[in-house]
C-alpha positions in Angstrom: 94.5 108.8 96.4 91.9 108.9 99.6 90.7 105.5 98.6 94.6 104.1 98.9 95.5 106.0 102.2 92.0 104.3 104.0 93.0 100.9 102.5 96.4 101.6 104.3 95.5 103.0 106.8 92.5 100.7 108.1 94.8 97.9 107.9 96.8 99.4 110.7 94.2 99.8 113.0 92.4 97.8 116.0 89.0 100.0 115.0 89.0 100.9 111.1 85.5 102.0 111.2 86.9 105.5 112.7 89.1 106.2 110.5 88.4 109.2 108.5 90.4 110.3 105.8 89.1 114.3 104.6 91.0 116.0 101.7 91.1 119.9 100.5 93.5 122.2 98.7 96.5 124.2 100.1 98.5 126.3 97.6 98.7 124.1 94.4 99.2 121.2 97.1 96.4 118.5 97.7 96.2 118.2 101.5 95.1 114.9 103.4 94.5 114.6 107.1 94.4 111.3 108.9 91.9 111.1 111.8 92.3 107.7 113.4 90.8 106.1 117.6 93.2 107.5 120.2 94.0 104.1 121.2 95.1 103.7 117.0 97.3 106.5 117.3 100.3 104.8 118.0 100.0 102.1 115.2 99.9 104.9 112.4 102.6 106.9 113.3 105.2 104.2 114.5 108.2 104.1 116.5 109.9 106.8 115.4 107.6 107.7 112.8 108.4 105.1 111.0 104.8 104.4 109.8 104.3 107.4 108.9 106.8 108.2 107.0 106.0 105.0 105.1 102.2 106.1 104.4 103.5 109.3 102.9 106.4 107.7 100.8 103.6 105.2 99.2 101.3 108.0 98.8 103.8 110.8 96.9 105.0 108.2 94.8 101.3 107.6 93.6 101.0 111.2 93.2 104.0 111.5 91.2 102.5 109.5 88.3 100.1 111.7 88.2 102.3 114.6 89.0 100.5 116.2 91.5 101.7 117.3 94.9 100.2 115.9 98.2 100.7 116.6 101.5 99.7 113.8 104.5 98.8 114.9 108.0 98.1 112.9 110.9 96.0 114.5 113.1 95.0 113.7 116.8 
């Protein structure tokens, strides 16, 4: 699941060598925080959050074959 969320995520990017992608567990719930540039920060999330919303649709549907919960945060 981490490798899918960098290939996704990199491809957004202007810089993909800072993006860092870390994971842990939250209450039955795997968690996965997106670190991207400041100047990238805009690309991920989207108008509207658009982007975003995209990245975690793709990546709970992956999760759901394996039925697993995941959670994606983006964080600044």
């Amino acid at each position: 699941m981490k490798e899918l969320i960098l290939t996704i995520t990199k491809a957004l990017v202007d810089q993909p060598d800072q993006v860092v992608v870390n994971e842990k567990e939250d209450d039955g719930a795997t968690v996965y925080e997106i670190r991207v540039a400041e100047s990238d920060m805009g690309k991920v999330i989207g108008k509207q959050g658009r982007i975003a919303k995209a990245i975690r649709a793709v990546v709970k549907a992956a999760a759901s074959k394996e039925d697993k919960k995941v959670i994606v945060d983006i964080l600044d």
